[in-house]
N, C-alpha and C positions, 0 to 999 in steps of 0.2 A: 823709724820711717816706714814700719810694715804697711799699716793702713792710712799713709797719704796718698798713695798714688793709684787708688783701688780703680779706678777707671782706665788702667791702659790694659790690653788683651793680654792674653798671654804669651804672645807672639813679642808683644812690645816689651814685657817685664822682664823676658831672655836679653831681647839687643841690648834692654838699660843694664843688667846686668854683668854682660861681656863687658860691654861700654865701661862700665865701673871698673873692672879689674884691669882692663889698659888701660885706662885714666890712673890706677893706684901704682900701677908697675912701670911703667915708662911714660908718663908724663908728669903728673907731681913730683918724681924725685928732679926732674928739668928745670922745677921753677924759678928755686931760688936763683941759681945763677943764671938762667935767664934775664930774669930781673937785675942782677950786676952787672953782667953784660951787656943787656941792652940787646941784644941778638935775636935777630927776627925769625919768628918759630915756623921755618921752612919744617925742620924737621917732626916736629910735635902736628903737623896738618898732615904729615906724608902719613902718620902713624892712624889718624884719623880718618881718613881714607881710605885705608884699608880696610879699615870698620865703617866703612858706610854711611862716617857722619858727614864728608862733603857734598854729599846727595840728600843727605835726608830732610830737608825741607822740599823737595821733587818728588813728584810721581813716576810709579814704576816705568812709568812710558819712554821717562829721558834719561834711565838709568837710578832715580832715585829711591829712596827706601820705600817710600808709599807710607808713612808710618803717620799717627795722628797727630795733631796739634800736642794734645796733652801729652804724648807718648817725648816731642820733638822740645815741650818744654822742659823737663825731666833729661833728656841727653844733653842738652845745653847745660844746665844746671851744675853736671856730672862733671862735665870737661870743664865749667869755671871753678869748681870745687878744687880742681884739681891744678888749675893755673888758668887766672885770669886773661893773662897776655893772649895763648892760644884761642878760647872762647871769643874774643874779640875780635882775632882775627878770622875768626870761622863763620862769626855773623855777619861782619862785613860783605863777606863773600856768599852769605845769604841773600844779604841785602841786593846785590848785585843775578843772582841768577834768579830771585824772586821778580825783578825789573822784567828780566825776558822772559820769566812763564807768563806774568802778566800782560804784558804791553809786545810781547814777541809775534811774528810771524812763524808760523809753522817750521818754514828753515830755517828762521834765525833758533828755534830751539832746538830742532836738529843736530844744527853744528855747533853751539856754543852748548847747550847745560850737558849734553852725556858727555862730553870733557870734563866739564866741570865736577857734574857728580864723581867723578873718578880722581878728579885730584888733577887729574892733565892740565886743565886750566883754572887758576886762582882767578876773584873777580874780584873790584874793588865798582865803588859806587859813586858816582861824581856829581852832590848835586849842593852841597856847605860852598860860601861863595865869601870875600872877606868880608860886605855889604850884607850879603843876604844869607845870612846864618835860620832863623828862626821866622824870615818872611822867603820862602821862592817865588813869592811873583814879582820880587824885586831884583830875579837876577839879571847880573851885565853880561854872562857871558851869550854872546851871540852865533847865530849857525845861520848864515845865507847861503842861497841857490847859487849855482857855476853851472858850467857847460856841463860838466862831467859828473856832479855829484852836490859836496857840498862846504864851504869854510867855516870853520870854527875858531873862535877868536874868544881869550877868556883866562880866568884866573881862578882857580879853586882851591879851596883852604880845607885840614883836616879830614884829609880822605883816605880812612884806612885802608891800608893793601897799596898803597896809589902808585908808590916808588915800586915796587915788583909784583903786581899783579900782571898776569898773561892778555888780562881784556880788563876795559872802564867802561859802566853802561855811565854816559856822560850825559849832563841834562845843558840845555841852552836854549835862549828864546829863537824862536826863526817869527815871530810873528809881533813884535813890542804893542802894538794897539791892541792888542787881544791880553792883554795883560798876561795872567795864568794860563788864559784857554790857546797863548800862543808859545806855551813852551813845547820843546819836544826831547827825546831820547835818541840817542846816538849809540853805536858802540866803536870803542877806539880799542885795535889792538894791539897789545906790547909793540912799542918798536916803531911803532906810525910817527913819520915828520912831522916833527914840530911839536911834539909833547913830551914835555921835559918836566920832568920831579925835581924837584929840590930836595936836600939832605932830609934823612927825617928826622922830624922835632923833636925836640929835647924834655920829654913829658915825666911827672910827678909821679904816673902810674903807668901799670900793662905798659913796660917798656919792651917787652917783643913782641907786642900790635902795634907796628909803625904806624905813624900818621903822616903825608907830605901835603905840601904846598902843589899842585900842578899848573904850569904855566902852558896855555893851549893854543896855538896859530898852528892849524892842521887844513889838508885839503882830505876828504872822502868821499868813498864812490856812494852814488843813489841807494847803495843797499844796507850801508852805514845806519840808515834810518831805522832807528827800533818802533817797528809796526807804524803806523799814523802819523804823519804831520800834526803838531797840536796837542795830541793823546799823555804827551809827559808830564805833564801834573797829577793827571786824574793819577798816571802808572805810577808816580812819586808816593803818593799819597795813602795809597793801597800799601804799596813796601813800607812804608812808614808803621803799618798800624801791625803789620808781622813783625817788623824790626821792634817797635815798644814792647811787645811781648819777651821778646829775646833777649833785650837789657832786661826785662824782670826776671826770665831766665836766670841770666847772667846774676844775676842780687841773689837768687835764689841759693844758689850755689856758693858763692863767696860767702853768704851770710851762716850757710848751714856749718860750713868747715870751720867759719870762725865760732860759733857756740859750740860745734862740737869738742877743738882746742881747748874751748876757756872751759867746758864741763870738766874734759879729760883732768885739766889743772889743775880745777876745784877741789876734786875729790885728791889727785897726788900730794899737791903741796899741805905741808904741814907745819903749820904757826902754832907754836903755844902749844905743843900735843894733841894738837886736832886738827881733821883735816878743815880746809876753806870751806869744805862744801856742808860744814854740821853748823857756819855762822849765820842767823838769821838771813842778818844784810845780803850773803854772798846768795843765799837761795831766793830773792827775792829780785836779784839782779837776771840770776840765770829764768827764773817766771816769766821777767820782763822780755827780755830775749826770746823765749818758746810764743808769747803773745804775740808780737812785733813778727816773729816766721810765721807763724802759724795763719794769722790774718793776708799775711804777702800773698803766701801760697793761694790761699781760696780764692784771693782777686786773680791771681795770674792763670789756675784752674780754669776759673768761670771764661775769662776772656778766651785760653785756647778753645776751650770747646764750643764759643759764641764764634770764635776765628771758623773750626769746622765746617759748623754752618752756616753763616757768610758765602766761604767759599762753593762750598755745593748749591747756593743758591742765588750767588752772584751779589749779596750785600756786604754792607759794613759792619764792624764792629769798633768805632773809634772811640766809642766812650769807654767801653771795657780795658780796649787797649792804653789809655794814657789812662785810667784808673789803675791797672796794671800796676805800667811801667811807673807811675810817679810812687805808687805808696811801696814797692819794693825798690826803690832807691831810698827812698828815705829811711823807710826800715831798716834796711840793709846797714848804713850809714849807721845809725843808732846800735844796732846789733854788734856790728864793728866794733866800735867807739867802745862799748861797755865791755867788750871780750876782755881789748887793751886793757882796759884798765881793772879788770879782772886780775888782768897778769901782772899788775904793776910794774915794776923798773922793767922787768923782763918783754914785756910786750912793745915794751919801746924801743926793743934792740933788734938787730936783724937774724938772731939767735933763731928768733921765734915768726912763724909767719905769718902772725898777727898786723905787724907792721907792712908786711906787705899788701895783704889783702886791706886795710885802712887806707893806703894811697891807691890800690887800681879799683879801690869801690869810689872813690870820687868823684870822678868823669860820668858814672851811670845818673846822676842829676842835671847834667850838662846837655849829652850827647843826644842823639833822636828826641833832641823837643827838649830841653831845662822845663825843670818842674816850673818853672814859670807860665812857661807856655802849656805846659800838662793843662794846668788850672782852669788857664785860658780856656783850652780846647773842652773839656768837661764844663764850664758854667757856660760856654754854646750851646754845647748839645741840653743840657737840664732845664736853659732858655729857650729854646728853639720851640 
């Protein structure tokens, strides 16, 4: 890995490296039973925290690391190498304080991200609806005006953090004729009447990133409003194109641990007086694997440092991003798949954490945009 990451300072190749050695010391030896348990990684975020990763997609200004795109894809990567479940739940709560540097008023970031950067307050993100998964201009949930503030009325699916997060940046229309350009951003915190979680779901993978169901019939004050009447789409959409990065992140990192496993194996196991790794077949498996990371990587590069400059100049990079995000799922996925079966019977048992990382790389084709929608979103723009 010496000369992949030649673009982060020097500054940033210390934090990833700290990063590495608490990711190796107390969070991977958490994962497996994690995973058996199902037990939501309160503890593995506190431990992150302290290192600086609940902030570090934030600027120094609101307590966060200041650190670059490419520097913040590489720390992600780090933490899902090391356990899926956490990473998941760490970008969730990206996803959520990226809403309010974007679409925030100066005190809404105030008071809510230099909490957050510190781990005080977790964020979850509220905007998967049971109807309007992969379309938001089709959501139901709705926010009208009152005397006092504002109603919200509504049902949300699959929103990680959702059952115990301390704040929900929550999206709802306040405008249905205005189709998209009439949704907006709210923030509901822990504990507000009338927002109730359901148990969390019963998922294949990253079972300590809970996902709930939130059911919403809330009253909030005027200042509830995240920045603009209207402005929630556009601020959706923005988070979206960070968040696809992060699921590449996140691949980046499952995928490296699992080639590294199946190399490690290669070379130990011995069939027949020789290791796996002197078999043609097996070296041609492990190629395929170093191709499939190695191409992930340079799209998810390119995108952060296009994300960089985006932001310092107030554009987009949405095609870099679902280029990203879709080819290091799928890769990911692929890389997986061959590790297992690398390991034969062994890979298939919970012995080995092959089989884990194969189910919580699943979801990363699903989640922020199914490669379906990738597609979609990429032959727009090549069209356009």
């Amino acid at each position: 890995m010496s000369d992949e990451w030649y673009m982060l300072a020097e500054e940033e190749r210390l934090f990833c490296d700290v990063l590495t050695r608490i990711c190796a010391e107390r969070i991977a030896p958490k994962a497996a039973e994690t995973d058996e348990t199902s037990t939501f990684v309160h503890d593995q975020l506190a431990i992150l925290a302290e290192a600086g990763m609940l902030g570090a997609n934030l600027p120094e200004a609101y307590g966060g690391s200041g650190i670059s795109a490419p520097a913040l894809l590489r720390a992600v990567a780090i933490v899902a190498g090391a356990c899926g479940s956490t990473a998941s739940a760490l970008t969730a709560h990206y996803l959520a304080t990226d809403s309010i540097l974007f679409g925030g008023t100066e005190t809404q970031k105030q008071e809510w991200l230099t909490r957050a950067a510190t781990g005080e307050a977790l964020g979850a993100f509220g905007l998967t609806e049971p109807t309007a998964g992969s379309d938001p201009a089709d959501m139901k949930t709705r926010a009208r005006r009152t005397g006092t503030g504002w109603h919200l009325k509504g049902t949300k699916c699959f929103i990680s953090n959702g059952g115990v997060a301390d704040f929900i940046v929550l999206y709802a229309v306040t405008d249905p004729e205005k189709r998209h350009r009439g949704i907006s951003a709210f923030i509901l915190p822990k504990g507000t009447p009338g927002l109730e979680a359901a148990p969390a779901e019963k998922t294949m993978g990253l079972k300590g990133g809970h996902v709930f169901t939130l059911n919403i019939d809330c009253h909030l004050p005027a200042d509830a409003l995240l920045g603009e009447e209207g402005s929630g789409f556009r601020t959706a959409m923005q988070v979206l194109d960070n968040g696809r990065i992060e699921v590449a992140a996140q691949c980046l990192g499952m995928a490296e641990a699992a080639m590294k496993a199946a190399i490690g194996y290669a070379k130990d196991r011995i069939i027949g007086g020789q290791p796996l790794s002197d078999r043609q077949g097996i070296r041609w498996m492990i190629a395929d694997m170093g191709l499939a990371y190695r191409s992930a990587l340079l799209l998810a590069q390119d995108a952060a440092r296009q994300r960089d400059l985006a932001h310092a100049g107030g554009g987009r990079f949405s095609l870099a991003a679902s280029m990203a995000k879709l080819h290091a799922s799928e890769a990911a996925g692929r890389i997986a798949d061959c590790a297992l079966q690398l390991h034969g019977g062994y890979g298939y048992t919970r012995d080995f954490p092959i089989e884990r990382i194969n189910r919580d790389l699943r979801i990363m084709r699903i989640y922020e945009g199914s490669s379906e929608i990738q597609r979609i979103i990429i032959s727009g723009q090549m069209l356009n």
